[in-house]
C-alpha positions as CSV (number, residue, x, y, z in Angstrom):
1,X,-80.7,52.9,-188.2
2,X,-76.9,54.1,-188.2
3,X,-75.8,56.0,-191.5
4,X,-73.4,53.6,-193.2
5,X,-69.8,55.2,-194.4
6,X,-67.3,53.9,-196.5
7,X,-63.9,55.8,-196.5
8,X,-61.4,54.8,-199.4
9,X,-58.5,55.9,-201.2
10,X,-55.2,56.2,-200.2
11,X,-53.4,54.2,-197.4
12,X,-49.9,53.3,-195.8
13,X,-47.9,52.8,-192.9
14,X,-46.4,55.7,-191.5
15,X,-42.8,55.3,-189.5
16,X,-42.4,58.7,-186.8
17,X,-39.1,58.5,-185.0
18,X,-39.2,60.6,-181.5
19,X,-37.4,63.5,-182.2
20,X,-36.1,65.1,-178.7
21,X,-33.9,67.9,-180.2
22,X,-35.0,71.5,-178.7
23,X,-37.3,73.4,-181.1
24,X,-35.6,75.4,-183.9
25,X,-37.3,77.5,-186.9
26,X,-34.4,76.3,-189.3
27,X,-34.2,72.4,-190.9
28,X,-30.8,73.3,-191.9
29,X,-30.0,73.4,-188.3
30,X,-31.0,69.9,-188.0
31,X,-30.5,68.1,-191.4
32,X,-27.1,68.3,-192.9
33,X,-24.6,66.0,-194.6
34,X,-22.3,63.7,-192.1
35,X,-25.0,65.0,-189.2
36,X,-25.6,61.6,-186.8
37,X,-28.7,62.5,-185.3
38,X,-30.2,60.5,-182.1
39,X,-33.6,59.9,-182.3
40,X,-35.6,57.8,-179.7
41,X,-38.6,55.1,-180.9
42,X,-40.6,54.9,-183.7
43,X,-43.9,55.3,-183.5
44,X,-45.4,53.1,-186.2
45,X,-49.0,53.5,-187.5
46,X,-51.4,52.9,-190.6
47,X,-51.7,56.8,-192.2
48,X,-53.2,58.0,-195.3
49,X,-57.0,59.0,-195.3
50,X,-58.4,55.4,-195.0
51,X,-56.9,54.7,-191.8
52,X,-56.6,58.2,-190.5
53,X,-59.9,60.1,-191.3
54,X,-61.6,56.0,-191.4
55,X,-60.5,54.7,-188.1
56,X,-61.1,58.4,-186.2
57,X,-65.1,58.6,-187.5
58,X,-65.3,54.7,-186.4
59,X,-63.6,56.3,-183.1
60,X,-66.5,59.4,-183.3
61,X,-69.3,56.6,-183.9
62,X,-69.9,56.2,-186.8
63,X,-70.7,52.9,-189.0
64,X,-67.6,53.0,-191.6
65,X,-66.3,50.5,-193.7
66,X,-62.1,51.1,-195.0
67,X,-61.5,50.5,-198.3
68,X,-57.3,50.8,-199.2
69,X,-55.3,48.7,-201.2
70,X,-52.1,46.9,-199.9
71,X,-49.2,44.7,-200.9
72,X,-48.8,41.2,-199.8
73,X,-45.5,41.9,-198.2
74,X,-44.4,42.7,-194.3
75,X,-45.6,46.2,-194.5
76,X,-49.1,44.8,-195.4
77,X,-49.3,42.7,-192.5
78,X,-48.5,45.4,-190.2
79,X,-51.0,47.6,-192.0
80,X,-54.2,44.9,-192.1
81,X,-52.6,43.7,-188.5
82,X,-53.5,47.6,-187.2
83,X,-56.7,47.5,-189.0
84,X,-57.6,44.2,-187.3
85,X,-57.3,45.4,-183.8
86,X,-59.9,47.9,-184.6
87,X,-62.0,45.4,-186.2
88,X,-61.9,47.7,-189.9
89,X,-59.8,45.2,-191.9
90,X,-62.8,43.2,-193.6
91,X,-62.6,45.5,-197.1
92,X,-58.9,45.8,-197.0
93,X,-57.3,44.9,-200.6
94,X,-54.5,43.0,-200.4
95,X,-52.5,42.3,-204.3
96,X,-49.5,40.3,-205.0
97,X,-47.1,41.8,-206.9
98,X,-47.2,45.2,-205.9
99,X,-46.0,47.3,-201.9
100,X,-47.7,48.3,-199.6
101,X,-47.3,52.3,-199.5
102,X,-45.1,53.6,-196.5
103,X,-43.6,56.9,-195.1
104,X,-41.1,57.7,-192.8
105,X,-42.2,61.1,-191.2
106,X,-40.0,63.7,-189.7
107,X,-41.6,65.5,-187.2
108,X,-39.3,68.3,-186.0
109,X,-39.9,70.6,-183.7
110,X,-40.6,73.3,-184.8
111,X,-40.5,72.6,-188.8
112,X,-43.4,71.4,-190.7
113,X,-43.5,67.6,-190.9
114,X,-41.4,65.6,-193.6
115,X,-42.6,62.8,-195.4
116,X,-40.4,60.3,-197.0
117,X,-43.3,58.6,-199.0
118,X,-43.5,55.5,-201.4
119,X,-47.3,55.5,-202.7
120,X,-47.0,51.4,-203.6
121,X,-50.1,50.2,-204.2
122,X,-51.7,53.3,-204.2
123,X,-51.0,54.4,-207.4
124,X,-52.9,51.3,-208.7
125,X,-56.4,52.2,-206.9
126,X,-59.0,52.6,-209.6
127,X,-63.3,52.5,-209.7
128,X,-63.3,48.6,-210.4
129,X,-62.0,48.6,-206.8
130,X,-64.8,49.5,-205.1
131,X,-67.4,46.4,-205.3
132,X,-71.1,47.4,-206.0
133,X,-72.3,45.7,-202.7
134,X,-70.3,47.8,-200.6
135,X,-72.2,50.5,-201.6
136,X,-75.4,49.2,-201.2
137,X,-77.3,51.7,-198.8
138,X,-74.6,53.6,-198.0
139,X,-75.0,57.3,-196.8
140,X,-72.1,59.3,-197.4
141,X,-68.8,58.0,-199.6
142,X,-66.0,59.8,-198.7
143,X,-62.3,59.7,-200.7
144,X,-59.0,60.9,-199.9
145,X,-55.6,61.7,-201.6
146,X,-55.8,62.0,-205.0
147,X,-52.9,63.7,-205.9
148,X,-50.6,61.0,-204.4
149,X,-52.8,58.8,-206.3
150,X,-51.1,57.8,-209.9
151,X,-54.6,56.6,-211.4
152,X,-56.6,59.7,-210.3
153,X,-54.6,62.5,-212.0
154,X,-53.8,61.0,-215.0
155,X,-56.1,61.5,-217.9
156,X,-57.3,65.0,-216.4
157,X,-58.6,63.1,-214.1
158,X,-61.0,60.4,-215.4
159,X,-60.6,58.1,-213.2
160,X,-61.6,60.0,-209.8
161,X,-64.5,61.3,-212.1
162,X,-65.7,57.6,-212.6
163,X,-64.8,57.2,-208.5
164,X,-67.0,59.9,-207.4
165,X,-69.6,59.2,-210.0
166,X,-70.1,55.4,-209.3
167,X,-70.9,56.6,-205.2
168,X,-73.3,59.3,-206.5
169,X,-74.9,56.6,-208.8
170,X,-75.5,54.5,-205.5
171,X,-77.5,56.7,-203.9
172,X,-74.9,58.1,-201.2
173,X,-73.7,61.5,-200.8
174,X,-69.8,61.7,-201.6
175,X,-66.8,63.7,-199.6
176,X,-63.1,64.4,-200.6
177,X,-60.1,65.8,-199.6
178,X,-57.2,66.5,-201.0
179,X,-53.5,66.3,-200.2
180,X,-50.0,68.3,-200.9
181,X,-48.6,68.4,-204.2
182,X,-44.8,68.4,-204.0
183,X,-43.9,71.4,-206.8
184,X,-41.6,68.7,-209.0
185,X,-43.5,65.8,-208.5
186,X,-45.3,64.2,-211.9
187,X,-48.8,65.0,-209.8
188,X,-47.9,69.0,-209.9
189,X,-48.0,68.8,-213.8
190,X,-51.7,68.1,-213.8
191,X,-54.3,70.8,-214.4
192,X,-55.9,70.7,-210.9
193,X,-57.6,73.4,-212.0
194,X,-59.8,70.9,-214.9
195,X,-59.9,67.9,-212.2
196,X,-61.8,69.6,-209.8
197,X,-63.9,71.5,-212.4
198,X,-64.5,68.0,-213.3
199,X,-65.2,66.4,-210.2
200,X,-66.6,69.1,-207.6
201,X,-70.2,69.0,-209.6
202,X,-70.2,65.0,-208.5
203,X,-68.7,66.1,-204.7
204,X,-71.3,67.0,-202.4
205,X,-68.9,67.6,-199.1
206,X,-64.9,69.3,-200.1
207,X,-62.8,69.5,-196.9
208,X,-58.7,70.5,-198.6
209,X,-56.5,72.5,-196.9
210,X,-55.5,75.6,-197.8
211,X,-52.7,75.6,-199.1
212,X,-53.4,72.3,-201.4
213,X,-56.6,74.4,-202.9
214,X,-54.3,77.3,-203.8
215,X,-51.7,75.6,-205.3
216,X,-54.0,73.7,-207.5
217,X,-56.5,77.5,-208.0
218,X,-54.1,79.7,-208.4
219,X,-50.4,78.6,-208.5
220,X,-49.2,82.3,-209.0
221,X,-50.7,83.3,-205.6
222,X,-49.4,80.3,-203.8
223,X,-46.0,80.5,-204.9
224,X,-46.4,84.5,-203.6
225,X,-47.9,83.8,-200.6
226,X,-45.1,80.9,-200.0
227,X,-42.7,83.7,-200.5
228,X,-44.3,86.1,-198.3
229,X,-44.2,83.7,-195.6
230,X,-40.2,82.6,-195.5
231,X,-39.3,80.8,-192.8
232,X,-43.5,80.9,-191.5
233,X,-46.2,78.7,-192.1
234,X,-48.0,78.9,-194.7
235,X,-51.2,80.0,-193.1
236,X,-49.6,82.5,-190.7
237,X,-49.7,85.1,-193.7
238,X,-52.9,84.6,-195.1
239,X,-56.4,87.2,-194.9
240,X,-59.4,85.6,-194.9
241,X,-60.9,88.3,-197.6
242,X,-58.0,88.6,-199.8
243,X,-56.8,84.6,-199.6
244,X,-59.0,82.0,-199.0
245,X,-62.6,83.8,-200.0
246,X,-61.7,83.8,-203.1
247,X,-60.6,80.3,-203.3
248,X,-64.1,79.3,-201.4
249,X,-65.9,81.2,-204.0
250,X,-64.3,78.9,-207.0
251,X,-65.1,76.1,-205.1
252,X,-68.4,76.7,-204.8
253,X,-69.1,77.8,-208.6
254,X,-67.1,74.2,-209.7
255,X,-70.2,72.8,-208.7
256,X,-69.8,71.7,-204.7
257,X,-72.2,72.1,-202.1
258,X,-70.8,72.3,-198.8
259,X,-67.1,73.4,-197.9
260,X,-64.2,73.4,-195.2
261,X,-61.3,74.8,-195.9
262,X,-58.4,73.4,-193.3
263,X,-56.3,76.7,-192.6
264,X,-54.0,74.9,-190.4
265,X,-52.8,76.8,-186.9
266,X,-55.5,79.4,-187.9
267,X,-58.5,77.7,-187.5
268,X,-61.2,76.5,-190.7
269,X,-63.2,78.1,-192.7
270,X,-66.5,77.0,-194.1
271,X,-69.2,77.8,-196.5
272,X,-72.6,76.4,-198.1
273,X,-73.7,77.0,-201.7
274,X,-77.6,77.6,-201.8
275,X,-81.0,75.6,-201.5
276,X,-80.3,74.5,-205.1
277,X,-77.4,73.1,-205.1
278,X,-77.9,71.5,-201.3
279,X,-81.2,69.9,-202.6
280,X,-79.2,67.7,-204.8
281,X,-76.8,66.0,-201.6
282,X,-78.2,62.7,-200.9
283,X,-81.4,62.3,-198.3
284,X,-79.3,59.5,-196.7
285,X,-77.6,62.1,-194.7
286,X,-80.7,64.2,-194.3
287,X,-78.8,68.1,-194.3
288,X,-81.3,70.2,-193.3
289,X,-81.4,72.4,-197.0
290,X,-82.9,75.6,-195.4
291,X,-80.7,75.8,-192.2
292,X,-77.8,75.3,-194.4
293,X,-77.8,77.0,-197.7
294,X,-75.7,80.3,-197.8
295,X,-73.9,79.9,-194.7
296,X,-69.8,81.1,-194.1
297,X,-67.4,81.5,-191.2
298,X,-64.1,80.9,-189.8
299,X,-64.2,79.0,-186.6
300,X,-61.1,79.6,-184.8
301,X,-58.4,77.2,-183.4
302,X,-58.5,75.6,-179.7
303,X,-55.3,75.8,-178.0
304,X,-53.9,72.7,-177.8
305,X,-52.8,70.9,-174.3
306,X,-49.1,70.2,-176.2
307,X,-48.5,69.6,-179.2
308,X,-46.2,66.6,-180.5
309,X,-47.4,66.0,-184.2
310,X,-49.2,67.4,-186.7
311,X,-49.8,63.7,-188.3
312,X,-53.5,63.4,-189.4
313,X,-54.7,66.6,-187.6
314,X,-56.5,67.7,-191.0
315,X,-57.9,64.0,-191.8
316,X,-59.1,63.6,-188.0
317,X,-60.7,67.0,-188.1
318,X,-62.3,66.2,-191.7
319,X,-63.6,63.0,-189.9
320,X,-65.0,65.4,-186.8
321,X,-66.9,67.5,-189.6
322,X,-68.3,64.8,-192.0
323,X,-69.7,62.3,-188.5
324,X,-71.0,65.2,-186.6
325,X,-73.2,66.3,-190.8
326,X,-74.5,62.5,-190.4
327,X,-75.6,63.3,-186.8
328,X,-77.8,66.5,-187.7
329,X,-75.5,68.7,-186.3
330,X,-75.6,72.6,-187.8
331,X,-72.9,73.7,-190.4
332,X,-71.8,75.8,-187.1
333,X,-70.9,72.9,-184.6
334,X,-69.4,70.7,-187.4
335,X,-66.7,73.1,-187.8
336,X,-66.4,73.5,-183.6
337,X,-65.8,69.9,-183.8
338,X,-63.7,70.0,-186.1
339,X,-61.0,72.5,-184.9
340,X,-62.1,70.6,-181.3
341,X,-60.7,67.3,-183.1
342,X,-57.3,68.7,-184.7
343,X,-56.6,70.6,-181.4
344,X,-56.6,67.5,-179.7
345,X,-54.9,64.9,-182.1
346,X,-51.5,67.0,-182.5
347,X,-51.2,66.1,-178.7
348,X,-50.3,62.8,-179.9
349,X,-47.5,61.5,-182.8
350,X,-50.2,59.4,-184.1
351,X,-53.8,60.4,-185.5
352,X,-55.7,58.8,-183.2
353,X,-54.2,58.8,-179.3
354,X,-55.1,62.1,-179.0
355,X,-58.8,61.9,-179.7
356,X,-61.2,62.9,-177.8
357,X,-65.0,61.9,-177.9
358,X,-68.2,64.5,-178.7
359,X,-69.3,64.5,-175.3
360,X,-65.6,64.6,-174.1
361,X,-64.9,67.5,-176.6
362,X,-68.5,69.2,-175.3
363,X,-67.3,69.1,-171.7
364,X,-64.1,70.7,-172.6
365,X,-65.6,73.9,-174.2
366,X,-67.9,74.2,-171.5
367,X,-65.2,74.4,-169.4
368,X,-63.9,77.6,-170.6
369,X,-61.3,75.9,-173.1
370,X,-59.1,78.6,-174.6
371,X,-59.1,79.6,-178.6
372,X,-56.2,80.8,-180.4
């Protein structure tokens, strides 16, 4: 019997023009008042963690149902029209009155992505959304996007409390990510640092990204380490021991069991708390407590064939991680797979062209593919 998965939380369409410019280190180079700049066509595709980390473990195998809310407006249709052609549309929320989220993202070469984002009907997502029969016998619960998520950060959180609660309460194991906190946004005045205090005890499975975990940890590190790097990626500056340990370590004493931290060009680093805590995760997903408990590593990046976007790279690696856990795979290969996954969906502007299968991935290692 296939482990059932239900993937909710935030989703949108997301609107890539090509971008054919030669590569430049600088956006001021690019972006500048009166600037006409020719672009070629727009890739358009459902993004957001739903569609993105939902649609790549349905790619992977897995039995998932999506669970997003949209408008009843044009955007909508394109979104539950996408979702349709991948026959994941049947749990799709669609409420009058309110958009259907969208972003227009600039992919640059050579410049971290852009996002021009509207959250729409995002910000509206609450616990009453999910039904109770959806939940039924379901193995792993997995949630995305809070902090571009209105109703999740408000009240210190209450409401993603109540979100990750109510999948606990049915039995399944529960998953979350995270995503980037623009500095003057409402979402950056929330203590992170309570929310995930609050909400890591009921999160079995954390997969955020570097850089969202420190800014939400330890703000005064982040902003140094943002300064350090200048015109560099964020994760081009960091030490394993003196950067993203420590954050681990917090994770871990908030209360969740099993962790991948998303270190972008890097690679991913992982860790397990002990038999304890790993005794508590849901049987529906059968971890196997005494190969697991304790464990740590960084698994280094593959080298991509090309690389054209970053879009959904960390949600399609998340998805890699969390299908190849509900296949009984070690703590080991899940974080291959999951670098394996990223490496290969930047070849694409969408999160999902680039894909490759297990077996596909397994046949490419074997063949002497090349790590960072």
């Amino acid at each position: 019997m296939s482990k059932k998965v239900v993937v909710a939380g935030h989703i949108c369409l997301d609107i890539t023009p090509e971008i054919k410019e030669q590569p430049t280190g600088k956006i001021q180079d690019f972006l500048f008042p009166g600037k006409l700049i020719n672009v070629g066509a727009a890739d358009i595709h459902t993004g957001g963690v739903v569609a993105n980390t939902g649609l790549a473990m349905k790619f992977l195998g897995a039995d998932v149902r999506l669970l997003g809310k949209i408008g009843n407006d044009s955007f909508g249709d394109m979104v539950e029209s996408i979702l349709i052609s991948h026959d994941a549309a049947e749990c799709l929320i669609r409420k009058s009155g309110e958009s259907t989220s969208y972003s227009v993202v600039l992919a640059i070469p050579g410049v971290d992505r852009i996002f021009l984002h509207d959250p729409g009907t995002n910000d509206t997502f609450t616990s009453d959304d999910i039904p109770d029969d959806l939940m039924k016998d379901t193995a792993l619960f997995h949630f995305g996007y809070p902090p571009i998520m209105k109703k999740m950060y408000e009240n210190d959180g209450e409401e993603l409390v109540r979100v990750m609660k109510k999948a606990i309460d049915s039995g399944a194991a529960t998953s979350l990510d995270l995503a980037a906190v623009d500095p003057g946004s409402e979402a950056a005045k929330a203590d992170w640092k309570k929310i995930l205090s609050k909400v890591l005890p009921h999160t079995d499975i954390f997969v955020p990204s570097v850089e969202e975990l420190c800014f939400m940890l330890d703000r005064e590190k982040y902003y140094r380490i943002r300064d350090k790097a200048g015109n560099l990626d964020f994760t081009e500056v960091l030490s394993i021991e003196e950067d993203i340990i420590p954050l681990a370590e917090k994770c871990l004493s908030m209360g969740t069991a099993v962790l991948l931290i998303k270190c972008g060009v890097p690679g991913m680093y992982y860790c397990t708390a002990g038999e304890e805590r790993l005794s508590k995760v849901s049987p529906r997903i059968a971890i196997n407590v005494k190969e697991w408990k304790n464990k740590q590593g960084f698994e280094k990046s593959f080298k991509p064939d090309r690389v054209l976007s970053g879009t959904g790279a960390g949600d399609t690696s998340a998805a890699a991680f969390l299908v190849s856990i509900l296949n009984g795979c070690p703590i080991e290969k899940c974080a291959e797979y999951a670098v394996a996954t990223g490496a290969s969906c930047v070849t694409a502007y969408d999160a999902l062209s680039g894909l490759m299968t297990f077996p596909e991935l397994d046949r490419k290692i074997e063949n002497g593919w090349e790590k960072l």
